[in-house]
Every structure is written in structure tokens, then in C-alpha cells.
C-alpha atoms as a printed R data frame, in Angstrom:
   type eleno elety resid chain resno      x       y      z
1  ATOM     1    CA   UNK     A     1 43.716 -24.103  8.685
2  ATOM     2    CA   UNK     A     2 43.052 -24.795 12.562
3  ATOM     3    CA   UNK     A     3 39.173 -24.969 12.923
4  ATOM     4    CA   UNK     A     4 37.623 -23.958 16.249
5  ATOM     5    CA   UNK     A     5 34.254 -24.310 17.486
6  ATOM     6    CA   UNK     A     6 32.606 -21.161 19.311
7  ATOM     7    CA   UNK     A     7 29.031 -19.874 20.004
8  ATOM     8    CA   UNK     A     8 27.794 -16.465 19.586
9  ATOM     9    CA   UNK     A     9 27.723 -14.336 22.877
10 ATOM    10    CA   UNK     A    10 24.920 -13.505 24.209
11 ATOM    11    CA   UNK     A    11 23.512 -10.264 22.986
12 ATOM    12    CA   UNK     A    12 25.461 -10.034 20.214
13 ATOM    13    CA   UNK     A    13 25.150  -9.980 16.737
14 ATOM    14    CA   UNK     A    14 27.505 -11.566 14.302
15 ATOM    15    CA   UNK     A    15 27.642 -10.507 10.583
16 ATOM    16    CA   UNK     A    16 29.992 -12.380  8.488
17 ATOM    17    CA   UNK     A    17 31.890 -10.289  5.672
18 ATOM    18    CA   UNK     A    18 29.658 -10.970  3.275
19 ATOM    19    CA   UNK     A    19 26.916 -10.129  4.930
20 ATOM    20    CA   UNK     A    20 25.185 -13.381  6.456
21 ATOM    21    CA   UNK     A    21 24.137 -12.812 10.267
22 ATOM    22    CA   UNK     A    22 25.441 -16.575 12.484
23 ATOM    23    CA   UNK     A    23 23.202 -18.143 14.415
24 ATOM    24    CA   UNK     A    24 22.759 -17.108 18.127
25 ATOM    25    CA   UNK     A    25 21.513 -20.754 19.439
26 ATOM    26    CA   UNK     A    26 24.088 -23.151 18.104
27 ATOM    27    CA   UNK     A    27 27.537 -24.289 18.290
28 ATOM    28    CA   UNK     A    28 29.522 -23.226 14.605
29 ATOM    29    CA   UNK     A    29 32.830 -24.871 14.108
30 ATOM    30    CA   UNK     A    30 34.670 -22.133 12.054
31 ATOM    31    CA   UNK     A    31 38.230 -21.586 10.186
32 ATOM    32    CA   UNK     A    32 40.234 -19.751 12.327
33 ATOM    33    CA   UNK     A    33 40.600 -16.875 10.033
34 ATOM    34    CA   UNK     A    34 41.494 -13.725 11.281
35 ATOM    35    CA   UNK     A    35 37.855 -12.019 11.129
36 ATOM    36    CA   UNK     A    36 37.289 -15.031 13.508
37 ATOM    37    CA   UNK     A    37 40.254 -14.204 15.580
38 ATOM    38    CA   UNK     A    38 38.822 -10.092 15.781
39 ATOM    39    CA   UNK     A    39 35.462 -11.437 16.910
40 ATOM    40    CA   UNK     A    40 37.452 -13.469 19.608
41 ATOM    41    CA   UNK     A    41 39.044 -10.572 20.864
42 ATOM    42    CA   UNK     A    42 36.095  -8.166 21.179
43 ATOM    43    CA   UNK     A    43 34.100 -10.836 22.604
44 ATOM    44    CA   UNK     A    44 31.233 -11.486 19.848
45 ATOM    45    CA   UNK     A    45 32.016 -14.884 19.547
46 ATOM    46    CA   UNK     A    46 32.930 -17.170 23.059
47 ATOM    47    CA   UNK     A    47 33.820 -20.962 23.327
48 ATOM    48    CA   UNK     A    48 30.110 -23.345 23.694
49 ATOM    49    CA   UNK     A    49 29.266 -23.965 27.457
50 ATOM    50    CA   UNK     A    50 31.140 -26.801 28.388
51 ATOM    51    CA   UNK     A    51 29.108 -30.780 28.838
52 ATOM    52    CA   UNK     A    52 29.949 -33.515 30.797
53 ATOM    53    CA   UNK     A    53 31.585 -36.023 28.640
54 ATOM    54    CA   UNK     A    54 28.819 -39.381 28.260
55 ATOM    55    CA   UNK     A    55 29.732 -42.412 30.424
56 ATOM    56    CA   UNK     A    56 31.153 -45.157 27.849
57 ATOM    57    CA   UNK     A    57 28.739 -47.698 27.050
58 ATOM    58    CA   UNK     A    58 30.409 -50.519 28.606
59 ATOM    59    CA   UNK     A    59 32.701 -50.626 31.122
60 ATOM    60    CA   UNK     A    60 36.217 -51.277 30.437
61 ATOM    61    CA   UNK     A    61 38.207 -54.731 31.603
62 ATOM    62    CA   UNK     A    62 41.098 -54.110 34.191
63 ATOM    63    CA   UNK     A    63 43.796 -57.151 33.011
């Protein structure tokens, strides 16, 4: 099953189906199930704010 990593919207409120409320201030990687795919599509759950990716460590050789 494709996993996905979202964030719950903001001023939202995401119960699971059996019951448990997500957490509003973190990133949750999640099975793409099709609850997951409803909460898409009403707009409960969004993808995380996107980063800047980290500079490597050190730089890479040309040659």
C-alpha cells in the first residue's frame, strides 16, 4: 500500500475510525487508504509545508 505523508489542516479536527483524534502539530506518514483519500478530498488533511532540502556535507568532486 502507497504511504503518504500529510499534516492536519489547520482548524481541523481529524478522528480516525476508531475513534483516535491525529495530531494537529506534526507530520503523519499514513497508508493511503481510502478514509485517507476522503480526508484528502474535503481538505482535513493537506501535504506538510514544504523545507529546503540541507546542503550535503561535503562538496562533491567534478572529474
Amino acid at each position: 500500500m502507497e504511504r503518504v505523508t500529510l499534516r492536519v489542516a489547520e482548524g481541523r479536527r481529524v478522528r480516525l475510525p476508531d475513534g483516535k483524534v491525529l495530531p494537529h502539530d506534526e507530520d503523519l506518514v499514513l497508508d493511503r487508504t481510502p478514509f485517507v483519500r476522503r480526508r484528502i478530498a474535503a481538505g482535513d488533511l493537506v501535504p506538510p509545508p514544504a523545507t529546503t532540502p540541507a546542503e550535503p556535507a561535503t562538496p562533491k568532486k567534478k572529474g
